[in-house]
Structure formats: C-alpha cells, structure tokens
N, CA, C and O atoms as a Tinker XYZ file with bonds, in Angstrom:
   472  protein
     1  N    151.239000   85.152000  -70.894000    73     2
     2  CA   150.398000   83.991000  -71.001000    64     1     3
     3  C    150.198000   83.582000  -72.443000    63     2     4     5
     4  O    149.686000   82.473000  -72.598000    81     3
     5  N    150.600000   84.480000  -73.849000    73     3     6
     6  CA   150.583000   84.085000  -74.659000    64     5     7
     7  C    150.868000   82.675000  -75.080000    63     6     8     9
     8  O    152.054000   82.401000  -74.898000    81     7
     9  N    150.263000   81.829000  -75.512000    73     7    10
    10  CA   150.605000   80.407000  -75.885000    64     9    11
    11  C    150.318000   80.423000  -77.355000    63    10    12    13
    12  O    149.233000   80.512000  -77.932000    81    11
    13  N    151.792000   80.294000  -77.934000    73    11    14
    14  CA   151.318000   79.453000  -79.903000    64    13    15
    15  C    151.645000   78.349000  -79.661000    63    14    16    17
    16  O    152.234000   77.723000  -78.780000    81    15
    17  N    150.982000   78.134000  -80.951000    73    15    18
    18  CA   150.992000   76.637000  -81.224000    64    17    19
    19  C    152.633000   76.022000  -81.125000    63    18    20    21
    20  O    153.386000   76.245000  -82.073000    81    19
    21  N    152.952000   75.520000  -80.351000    73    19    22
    22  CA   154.575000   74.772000  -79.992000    64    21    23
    23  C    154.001000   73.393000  -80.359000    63    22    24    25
    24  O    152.913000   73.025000  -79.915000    81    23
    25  N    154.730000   72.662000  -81.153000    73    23    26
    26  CA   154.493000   71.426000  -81.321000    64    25    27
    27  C    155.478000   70.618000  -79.830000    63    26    28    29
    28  O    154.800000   70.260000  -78.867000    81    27
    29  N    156.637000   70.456000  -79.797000    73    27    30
    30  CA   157.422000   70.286000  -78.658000    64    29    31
    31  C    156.884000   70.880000  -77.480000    63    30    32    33
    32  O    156.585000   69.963000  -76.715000    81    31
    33  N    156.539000   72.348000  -76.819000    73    31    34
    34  CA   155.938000   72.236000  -75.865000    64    33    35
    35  C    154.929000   71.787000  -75.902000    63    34    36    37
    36  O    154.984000   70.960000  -74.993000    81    35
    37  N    153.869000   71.720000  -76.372000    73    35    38
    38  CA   152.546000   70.457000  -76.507000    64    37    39
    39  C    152.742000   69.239000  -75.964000    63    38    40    41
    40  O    152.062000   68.752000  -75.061000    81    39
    41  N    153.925000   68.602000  -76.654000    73    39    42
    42  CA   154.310000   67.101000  -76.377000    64    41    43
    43  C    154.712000   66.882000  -75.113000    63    42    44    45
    44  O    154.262000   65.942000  -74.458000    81    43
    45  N    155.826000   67.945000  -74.526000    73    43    46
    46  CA   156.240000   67.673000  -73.114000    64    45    47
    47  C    155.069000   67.873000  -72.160000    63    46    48    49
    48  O    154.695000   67.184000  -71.210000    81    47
    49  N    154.633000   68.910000  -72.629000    73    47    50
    50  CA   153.051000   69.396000  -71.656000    64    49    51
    51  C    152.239000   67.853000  -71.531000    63    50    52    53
    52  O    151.995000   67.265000  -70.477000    81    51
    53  N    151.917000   67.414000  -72.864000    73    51    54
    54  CA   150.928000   65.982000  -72.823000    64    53    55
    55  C    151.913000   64.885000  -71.995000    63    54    56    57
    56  O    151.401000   63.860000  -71.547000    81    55
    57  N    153.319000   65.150000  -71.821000    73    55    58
    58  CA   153.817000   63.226000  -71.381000    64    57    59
    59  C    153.759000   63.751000  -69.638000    63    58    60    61
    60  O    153.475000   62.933000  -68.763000    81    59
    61  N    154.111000   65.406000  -69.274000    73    59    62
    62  CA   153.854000   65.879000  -67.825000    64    61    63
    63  C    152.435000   65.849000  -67.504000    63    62    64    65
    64  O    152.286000   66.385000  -66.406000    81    63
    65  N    151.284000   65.434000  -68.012000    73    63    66
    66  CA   150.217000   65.567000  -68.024000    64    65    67
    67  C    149.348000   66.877000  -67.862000    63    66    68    69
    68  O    148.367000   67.175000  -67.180000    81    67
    69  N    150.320000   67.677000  -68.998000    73    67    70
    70  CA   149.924000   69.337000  -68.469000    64    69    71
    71  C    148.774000   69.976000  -69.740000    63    70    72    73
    72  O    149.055000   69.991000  -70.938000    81    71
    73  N    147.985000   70.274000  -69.386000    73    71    74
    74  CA   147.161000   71.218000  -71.060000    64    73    75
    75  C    147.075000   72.216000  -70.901000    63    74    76    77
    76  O    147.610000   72.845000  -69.988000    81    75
    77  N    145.993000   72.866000  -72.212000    73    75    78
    78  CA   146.322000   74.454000  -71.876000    64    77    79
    79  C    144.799000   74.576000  -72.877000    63    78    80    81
    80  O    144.600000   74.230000  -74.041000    81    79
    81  N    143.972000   75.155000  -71.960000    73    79    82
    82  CA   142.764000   75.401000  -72.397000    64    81    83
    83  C    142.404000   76.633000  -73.003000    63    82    84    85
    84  O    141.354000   77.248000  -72.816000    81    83
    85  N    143.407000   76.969000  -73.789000    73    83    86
    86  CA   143.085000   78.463000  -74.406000    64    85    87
    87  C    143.685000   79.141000  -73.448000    63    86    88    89
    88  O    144.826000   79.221000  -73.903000    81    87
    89  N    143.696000   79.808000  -72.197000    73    87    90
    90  CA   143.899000   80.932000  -71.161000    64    89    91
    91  C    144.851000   80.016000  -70.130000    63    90    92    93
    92  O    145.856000   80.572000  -69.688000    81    91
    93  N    144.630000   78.898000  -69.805000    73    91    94
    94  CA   145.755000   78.518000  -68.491000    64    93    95
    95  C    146.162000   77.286000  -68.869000    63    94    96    97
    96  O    145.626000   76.560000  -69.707000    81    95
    97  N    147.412000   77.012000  -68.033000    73    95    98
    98  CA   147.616000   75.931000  -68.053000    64    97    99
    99  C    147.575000   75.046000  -66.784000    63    98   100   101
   100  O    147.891000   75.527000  -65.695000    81    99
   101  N    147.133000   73.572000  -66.932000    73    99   102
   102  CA   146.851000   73.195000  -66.084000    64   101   103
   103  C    147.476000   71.896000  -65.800000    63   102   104   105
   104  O    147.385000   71.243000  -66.840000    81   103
   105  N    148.187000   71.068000  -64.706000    73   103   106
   106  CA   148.350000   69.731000  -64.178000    64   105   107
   107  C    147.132000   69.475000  -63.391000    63   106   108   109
   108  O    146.963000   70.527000  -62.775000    81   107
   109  N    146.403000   68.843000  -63.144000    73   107   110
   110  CA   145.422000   68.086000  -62.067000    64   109   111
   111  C    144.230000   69.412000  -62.108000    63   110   112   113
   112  O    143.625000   69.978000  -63.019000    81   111
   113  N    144.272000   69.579000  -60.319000    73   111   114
   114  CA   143.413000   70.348000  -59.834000    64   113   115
   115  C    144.244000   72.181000  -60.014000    63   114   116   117
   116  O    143.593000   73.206000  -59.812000    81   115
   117  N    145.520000   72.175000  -60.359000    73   115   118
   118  CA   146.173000   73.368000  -60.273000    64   117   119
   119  C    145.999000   74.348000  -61.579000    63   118   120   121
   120  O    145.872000   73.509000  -62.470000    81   119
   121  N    145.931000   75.432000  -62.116000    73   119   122
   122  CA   145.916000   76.117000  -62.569000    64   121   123
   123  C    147.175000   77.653000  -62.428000    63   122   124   125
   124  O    147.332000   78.495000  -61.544000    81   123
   125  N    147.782000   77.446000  -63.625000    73   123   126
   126  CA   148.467000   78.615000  -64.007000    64   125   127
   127  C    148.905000   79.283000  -65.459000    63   126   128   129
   128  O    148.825000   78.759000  -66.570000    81   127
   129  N    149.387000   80.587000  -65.111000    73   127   130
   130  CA   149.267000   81.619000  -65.656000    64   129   131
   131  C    150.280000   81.438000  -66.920000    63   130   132   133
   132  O    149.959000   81.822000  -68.044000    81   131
   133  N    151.694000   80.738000  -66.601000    73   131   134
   134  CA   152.968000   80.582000  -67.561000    64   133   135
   135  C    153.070000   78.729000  -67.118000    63   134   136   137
   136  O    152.985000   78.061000  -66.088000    81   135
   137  N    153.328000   78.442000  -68.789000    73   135   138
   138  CA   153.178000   77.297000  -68.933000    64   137   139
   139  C    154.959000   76.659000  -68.080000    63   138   140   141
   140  O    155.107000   75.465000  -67.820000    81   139
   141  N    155.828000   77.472000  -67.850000    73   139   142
   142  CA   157.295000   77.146000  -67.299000    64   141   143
   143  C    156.813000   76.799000  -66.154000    63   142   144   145
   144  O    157.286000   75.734000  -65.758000    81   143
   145  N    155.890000   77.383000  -65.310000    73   143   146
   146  CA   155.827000   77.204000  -64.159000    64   145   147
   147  C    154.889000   75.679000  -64.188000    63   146   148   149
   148  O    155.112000   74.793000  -63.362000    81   147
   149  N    153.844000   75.552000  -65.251000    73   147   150
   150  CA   153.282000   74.125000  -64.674000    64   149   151
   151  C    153.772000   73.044000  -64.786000    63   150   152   153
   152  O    153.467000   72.099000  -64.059000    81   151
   153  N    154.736000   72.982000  -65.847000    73   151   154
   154  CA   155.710000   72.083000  -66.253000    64   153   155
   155  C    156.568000   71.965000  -65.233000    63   154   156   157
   156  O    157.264000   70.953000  -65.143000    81   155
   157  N    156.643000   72.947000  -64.347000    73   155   158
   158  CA   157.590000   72.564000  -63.261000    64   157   159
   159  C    157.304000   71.847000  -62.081000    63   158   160   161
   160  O    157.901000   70.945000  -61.492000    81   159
   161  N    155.917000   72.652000  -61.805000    73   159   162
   162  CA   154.970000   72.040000  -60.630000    64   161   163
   163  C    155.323000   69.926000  -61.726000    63   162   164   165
   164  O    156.089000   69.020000  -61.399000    81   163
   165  N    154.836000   69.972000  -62.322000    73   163   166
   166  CA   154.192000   68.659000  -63.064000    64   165   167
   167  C    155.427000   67.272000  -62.852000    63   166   168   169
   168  O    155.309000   66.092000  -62.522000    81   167
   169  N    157.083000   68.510000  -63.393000    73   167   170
   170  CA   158.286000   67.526000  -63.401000    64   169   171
   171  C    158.052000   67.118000  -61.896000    63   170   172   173
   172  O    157.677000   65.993000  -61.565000    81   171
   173  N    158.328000   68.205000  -60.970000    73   171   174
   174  CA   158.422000   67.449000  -59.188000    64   173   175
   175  C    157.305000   66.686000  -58.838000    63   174   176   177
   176  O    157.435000   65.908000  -57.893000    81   175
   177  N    156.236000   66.759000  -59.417000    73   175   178
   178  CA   155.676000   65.508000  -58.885000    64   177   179
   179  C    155.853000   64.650000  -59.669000    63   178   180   181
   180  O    155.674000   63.617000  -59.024000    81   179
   181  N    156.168000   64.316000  -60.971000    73   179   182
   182  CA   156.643000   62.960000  -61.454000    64   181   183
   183  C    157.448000   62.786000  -60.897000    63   182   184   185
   184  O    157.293000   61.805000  -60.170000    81   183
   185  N    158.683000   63.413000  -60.780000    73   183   186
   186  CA   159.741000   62.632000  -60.100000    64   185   187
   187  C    159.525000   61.732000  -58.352000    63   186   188   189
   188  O    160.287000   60.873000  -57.910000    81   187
   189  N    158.033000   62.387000  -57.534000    73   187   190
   190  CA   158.165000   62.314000  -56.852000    64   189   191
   191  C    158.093000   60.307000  -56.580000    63   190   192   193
   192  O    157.843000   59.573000  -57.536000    81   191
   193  N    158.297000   59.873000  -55.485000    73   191   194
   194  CA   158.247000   58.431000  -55.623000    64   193   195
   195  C    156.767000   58.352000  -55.393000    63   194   196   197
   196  O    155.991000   59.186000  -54.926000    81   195
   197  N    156.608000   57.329000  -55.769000    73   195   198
   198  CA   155.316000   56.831000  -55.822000    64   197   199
   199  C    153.978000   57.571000  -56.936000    63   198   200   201
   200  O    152.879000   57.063000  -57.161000    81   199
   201  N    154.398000   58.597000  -57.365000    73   199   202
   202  CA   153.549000   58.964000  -58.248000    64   201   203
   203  C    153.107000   58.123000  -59.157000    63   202   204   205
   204  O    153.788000   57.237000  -59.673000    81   203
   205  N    151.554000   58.443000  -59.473000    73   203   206
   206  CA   150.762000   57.582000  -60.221000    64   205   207
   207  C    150.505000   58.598000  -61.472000    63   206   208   209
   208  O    150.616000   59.736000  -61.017000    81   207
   209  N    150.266000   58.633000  -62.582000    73   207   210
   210  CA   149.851000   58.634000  -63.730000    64   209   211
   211  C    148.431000   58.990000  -63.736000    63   210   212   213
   212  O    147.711000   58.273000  -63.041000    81   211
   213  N    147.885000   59.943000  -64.372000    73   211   214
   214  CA   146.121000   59.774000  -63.772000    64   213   215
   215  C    145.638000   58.811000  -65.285000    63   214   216   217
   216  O    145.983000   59.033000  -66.446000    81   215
   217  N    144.870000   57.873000  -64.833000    73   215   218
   218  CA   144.474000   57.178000  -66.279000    64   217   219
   219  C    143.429000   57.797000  -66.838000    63   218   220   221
   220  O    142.789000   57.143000  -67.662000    81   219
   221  N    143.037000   59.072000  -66.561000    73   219   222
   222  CA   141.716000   60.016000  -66.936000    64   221   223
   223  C    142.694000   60.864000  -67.659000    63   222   224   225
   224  O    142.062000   61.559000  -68.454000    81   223
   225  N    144.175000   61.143000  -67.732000    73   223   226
   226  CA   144.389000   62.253000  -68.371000    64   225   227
   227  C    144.043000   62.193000  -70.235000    63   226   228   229
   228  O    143.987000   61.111000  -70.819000    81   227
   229  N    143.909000   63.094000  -70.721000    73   227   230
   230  CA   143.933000   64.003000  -71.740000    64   229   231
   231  C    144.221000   64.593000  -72.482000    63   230   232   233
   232  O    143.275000   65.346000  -72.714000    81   231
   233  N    145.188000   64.842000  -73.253000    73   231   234
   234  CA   145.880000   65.727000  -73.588000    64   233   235
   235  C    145.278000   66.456000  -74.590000    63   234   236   237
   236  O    144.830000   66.079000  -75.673000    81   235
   237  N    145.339000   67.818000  -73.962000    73   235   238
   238  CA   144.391000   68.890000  -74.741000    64   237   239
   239  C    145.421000   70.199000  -74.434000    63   238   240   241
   240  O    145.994000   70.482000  -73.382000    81   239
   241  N    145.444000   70.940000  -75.832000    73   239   242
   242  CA   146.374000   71.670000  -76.524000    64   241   243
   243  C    145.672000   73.028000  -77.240000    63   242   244   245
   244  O    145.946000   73.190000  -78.429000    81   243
   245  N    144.911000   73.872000  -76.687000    73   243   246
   246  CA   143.700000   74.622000  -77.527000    64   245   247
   247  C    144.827000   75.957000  -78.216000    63   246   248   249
   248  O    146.036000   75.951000  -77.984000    81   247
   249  N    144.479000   76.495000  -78.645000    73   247   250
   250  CA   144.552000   77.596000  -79.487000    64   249   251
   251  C    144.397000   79.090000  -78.158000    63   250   252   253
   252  O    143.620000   78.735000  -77.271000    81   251
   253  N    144.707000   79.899000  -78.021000    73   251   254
   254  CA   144.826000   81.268000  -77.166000    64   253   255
   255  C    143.382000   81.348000  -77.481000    63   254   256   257
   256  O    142.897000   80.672000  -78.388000    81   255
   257  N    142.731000   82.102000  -76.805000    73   255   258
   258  CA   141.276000   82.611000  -76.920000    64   257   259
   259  C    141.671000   84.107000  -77.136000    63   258   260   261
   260  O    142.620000   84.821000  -76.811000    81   259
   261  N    140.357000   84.269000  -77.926000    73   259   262
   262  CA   140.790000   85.582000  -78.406000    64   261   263
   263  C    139.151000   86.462000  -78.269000    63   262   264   265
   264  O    138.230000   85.840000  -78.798000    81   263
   265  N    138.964000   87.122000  -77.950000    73   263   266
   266  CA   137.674000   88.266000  -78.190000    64   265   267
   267  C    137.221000   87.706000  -79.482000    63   266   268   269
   268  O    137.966000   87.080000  -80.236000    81   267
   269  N    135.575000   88.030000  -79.785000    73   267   270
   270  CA   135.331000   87.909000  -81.437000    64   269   271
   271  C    135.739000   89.527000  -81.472000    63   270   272   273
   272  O    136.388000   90.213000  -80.682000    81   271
   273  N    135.079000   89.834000  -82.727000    73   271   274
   274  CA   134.430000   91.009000  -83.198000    64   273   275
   275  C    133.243000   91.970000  -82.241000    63   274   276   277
   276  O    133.516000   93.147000  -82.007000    81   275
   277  N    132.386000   91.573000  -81.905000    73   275   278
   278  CA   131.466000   91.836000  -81.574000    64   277   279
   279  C    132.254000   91.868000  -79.714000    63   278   280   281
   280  O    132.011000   92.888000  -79.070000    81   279
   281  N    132.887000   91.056000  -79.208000    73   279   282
   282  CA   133.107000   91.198000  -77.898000    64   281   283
   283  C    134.237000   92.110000  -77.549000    63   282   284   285
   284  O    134.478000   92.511000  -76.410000    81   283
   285  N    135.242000   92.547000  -79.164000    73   283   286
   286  CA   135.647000   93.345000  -79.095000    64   285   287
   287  C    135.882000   95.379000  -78.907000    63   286   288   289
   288  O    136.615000   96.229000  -78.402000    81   287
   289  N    134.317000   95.149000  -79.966000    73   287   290
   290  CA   133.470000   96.296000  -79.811000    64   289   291
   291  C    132.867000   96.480000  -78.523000    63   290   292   293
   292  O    132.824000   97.627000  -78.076000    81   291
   293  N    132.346000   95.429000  -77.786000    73   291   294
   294  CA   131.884000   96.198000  -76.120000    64   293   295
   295  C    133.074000   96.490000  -75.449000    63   294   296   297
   296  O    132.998000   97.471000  -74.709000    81   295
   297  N    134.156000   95.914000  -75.497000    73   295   298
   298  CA   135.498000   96.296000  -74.611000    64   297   299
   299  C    135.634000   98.077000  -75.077000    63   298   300   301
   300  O    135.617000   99.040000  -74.311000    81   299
   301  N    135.760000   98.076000  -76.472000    73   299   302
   302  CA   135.551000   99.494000  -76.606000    64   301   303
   303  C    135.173000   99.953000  -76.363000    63   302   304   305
   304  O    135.736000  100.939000  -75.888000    81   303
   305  N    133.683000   99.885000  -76.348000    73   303   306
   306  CA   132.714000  100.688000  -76.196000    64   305   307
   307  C    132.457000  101.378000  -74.763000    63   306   308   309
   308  O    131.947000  102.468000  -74.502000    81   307
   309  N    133.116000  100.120000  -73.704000    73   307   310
   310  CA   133.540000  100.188000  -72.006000    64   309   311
   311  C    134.478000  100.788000  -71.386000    63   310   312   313
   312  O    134.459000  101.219000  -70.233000    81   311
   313  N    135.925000  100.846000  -72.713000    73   311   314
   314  CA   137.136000  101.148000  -72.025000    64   313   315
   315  C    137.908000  100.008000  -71.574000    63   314   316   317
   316  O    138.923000  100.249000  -70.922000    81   315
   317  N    137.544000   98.624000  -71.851000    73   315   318
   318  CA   137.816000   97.386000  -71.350000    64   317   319
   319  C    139.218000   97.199000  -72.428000    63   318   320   321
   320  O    139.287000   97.311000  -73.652000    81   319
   321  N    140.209000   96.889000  -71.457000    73   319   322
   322  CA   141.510000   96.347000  -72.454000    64   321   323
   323  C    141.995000   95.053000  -71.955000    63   322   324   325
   324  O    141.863000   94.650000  -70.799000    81   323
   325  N    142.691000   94.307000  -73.130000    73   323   326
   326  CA   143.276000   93.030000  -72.730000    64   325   327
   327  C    144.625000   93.181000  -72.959000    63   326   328   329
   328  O    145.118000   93.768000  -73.921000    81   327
   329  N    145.306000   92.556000  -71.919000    73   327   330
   330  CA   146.524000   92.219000  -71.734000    64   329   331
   331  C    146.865000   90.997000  -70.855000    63   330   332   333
   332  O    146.499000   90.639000  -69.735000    81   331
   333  N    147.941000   90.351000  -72.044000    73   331   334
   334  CA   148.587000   89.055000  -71.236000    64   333   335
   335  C    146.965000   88.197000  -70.770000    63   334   336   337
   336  O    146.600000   87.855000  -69.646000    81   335
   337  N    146.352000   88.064000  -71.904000    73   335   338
   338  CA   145.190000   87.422000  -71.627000    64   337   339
   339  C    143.998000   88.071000  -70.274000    63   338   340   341
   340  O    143.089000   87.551000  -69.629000    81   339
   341  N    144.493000   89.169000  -70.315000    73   339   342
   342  CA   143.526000   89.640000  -68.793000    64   341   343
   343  C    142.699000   90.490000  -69.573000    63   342   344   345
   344  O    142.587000   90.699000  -70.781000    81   343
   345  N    142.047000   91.007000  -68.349000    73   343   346
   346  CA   141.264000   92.390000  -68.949000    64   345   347
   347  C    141.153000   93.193000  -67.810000    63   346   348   349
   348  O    140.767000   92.876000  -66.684000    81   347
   349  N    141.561000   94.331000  -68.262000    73   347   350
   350  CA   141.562000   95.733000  -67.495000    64   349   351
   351  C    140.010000   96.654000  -67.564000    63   350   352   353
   352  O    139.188000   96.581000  -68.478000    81   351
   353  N    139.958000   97.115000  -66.895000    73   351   354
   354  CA   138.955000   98.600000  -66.966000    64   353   355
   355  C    139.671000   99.240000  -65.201000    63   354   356   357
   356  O    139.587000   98.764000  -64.069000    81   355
   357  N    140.103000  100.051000  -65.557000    73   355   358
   358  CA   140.409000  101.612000  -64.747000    64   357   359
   359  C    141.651000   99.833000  -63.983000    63   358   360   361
   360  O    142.177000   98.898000  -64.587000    81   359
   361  N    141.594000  100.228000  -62.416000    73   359   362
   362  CA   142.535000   99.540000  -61.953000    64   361   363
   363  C    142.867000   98.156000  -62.006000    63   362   364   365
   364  O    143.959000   97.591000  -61.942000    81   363
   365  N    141.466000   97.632000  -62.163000    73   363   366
   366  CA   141.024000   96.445000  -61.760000    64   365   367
   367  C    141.234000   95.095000  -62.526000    63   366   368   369
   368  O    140.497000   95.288000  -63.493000    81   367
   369  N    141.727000   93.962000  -62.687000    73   367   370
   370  CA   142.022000   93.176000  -63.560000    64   369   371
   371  C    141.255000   92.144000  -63.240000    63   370   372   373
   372  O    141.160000   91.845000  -62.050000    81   371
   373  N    140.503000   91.337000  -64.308000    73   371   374
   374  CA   139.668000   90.121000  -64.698000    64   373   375
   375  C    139.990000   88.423000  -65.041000    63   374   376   377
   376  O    139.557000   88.110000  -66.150000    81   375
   377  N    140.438000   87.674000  -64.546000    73   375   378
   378  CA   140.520000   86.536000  -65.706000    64   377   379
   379  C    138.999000   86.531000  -66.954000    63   378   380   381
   380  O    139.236000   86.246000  -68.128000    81   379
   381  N    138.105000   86.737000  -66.686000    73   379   382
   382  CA   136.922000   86.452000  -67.423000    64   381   383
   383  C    136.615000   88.193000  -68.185000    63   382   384   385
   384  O    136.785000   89.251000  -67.579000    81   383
   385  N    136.192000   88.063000  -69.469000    73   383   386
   386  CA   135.335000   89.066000  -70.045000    64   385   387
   387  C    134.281000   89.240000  -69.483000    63   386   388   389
   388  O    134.097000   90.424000  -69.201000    81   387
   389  N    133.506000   88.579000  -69.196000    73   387   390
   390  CA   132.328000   87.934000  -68.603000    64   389   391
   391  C    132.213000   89.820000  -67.279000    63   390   392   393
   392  O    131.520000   90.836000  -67.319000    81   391
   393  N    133.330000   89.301000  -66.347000    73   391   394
   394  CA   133.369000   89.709000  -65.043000    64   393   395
   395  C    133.651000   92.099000  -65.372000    63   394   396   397
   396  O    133.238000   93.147000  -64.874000    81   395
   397  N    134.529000   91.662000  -66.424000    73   395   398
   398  CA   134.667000   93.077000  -66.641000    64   397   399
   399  C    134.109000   93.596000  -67.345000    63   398   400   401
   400  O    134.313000   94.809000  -67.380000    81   399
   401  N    133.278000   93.125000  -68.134000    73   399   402
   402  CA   131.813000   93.750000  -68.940000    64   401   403
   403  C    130.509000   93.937000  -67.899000    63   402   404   405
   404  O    129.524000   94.648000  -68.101000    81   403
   405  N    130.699000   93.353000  -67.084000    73   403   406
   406  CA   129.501000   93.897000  -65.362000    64   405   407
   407  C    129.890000   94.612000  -64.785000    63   406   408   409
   408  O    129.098000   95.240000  -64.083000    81   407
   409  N    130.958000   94.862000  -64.742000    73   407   410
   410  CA   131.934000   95.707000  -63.581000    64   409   411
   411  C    131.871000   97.327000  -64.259000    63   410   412   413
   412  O    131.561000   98.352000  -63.653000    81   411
   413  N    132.203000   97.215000  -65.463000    73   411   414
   414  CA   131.917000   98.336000  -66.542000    64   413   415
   415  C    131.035000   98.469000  -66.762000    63   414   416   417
   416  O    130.937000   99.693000  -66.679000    81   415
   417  N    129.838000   97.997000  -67.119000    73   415   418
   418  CA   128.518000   98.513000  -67.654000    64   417   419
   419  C    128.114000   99.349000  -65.705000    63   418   420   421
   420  O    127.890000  100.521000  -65.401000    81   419
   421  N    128.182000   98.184000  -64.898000    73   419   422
   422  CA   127.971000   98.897000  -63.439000    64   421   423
   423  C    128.259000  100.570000  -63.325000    63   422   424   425
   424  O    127.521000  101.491000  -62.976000    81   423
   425  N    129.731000  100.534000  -63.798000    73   423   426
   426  CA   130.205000  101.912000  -63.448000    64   425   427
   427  C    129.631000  102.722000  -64.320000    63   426   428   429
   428  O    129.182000  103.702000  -63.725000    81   427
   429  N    129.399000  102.769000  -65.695000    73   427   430
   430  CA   128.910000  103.201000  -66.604000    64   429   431
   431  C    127.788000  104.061000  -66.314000    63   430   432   433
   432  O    127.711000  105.268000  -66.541000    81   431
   433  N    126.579000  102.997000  -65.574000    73   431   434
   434  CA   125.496000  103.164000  -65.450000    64   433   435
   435  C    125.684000  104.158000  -64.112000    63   434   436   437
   436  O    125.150000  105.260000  -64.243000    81   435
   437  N    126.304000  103.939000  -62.969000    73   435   438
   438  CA   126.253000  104.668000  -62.003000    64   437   439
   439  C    126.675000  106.042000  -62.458000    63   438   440   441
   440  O    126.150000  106.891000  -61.739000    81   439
   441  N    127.537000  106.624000  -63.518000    73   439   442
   442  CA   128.306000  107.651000  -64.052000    64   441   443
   443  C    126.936000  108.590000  -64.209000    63   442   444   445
   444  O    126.509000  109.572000  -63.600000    81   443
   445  N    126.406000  107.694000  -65.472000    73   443   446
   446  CA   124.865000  108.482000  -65.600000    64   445   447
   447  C    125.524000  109.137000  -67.097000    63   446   448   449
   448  O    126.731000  109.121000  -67.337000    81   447
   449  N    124.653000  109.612000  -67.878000    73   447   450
   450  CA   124.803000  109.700000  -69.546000    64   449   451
   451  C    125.966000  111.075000  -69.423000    63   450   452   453
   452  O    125.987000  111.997000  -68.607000    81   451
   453  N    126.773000  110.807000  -70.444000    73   451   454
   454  CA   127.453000  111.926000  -70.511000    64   453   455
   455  C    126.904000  113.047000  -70.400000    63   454   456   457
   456  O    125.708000  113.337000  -70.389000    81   455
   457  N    128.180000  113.937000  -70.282000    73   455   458
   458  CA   127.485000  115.303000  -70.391000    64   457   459
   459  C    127.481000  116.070000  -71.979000    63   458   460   461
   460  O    128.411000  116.387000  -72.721000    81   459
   461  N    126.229000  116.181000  -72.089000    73   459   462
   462  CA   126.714000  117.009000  -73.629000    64   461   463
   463  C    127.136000  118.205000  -73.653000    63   462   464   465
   464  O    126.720000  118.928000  -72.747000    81   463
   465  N    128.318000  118.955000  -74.922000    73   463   466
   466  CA   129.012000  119.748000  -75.488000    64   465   467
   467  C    127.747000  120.927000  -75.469000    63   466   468   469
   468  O    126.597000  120.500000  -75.568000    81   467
   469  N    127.951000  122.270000  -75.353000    73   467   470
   470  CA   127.692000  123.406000  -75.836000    64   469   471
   471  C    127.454000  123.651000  -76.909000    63   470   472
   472  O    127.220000  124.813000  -77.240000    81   471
C-alpha cells in the first residue's frame, strides 16, 4: 500500500477520478488497498457507455500517513506493529491505530501486571 509521491500516477489517478487519502485509494463509493487495482476498477467504468464524470470530483493526492512519535511509542509500548500500512498485535490486523491500541491495552489489562523477577 505504500504510495510516494508519483507525479504521473497522481495525474492518471486525478483524470480516472481516483485519490488517495494517505492509506487508500479511492474511485466513488469504493475503497482499495493497491492503487493498480483502483485505476482499474476506474478505467472499466470510464470506458463503460454512458458514464458520467462526477462534477463533485476532486482530486486529492495526500502523502502516506505515518505514526507520530508519540503514537509510535504506544505501538511499542503494546507490541503493536505496522505493516503495508496495517497494524498487527498477536494475529489480528487493523486498518485504524485507533482499533489496535483498544484491542491491546484490552489484552494488556486482562493479562494483569507482569510478573516480577526474583
């Protein structure tokens, strides 16, 4: 899901009416993970006949989102890892930080305080 800054994919993304809000990319109401795939969804419906143009579109091009500092240290502090824009703790995978910083503090708390050393 990594997205850099592509000047050319940007442009094709904006004339397919596709953006990319930091984490997904999106045509319309759809949402996905790799920008190949929305560009693809996006070409078949332009091509399709009769397709309309939305006159609300937008073209918006953000930057990858990234953890700060500070949201990086609770992932630590949890065991919380990111990959391919996700986030892990033990099996379970997140689109949102949000969702795996509850899910972790939950388990955390149910664990109960470590055990201390001898």
């Amino acid at each position: 899901m990594m997205a850099t800054h592509d000047p050319m994919l940007a442009a094709t993304a904006a004339a397919l009416e596709v953006t990319f809000d930091g984490r997904h990319y999106r045509f319309r109401q759809f949402r996905y993970d790799a920008a190949a795939d929305a560009l693809c969804y996006a070409r078949l419906q332009h091509d399709r006949p009769g397709f309309r143009p939305d006159p609300a579109f937008c073209p918006q091009w953000l930057p990858p989102w990234q953890p700060d500092m500070e949201q990086l240290t609770q992932m630590r502090v949890l065991g919380i890892s990111m990959q391919g824009g996700r986030f892990g703790f033990g099996p379970y995978r997140y689109d949102r930080l949000e969702d795996a910083v509850a899910f972790a503090t939950q388990m955390h708390i149910r664990a109960g305080p470590a055990a201390e050393p001898d």
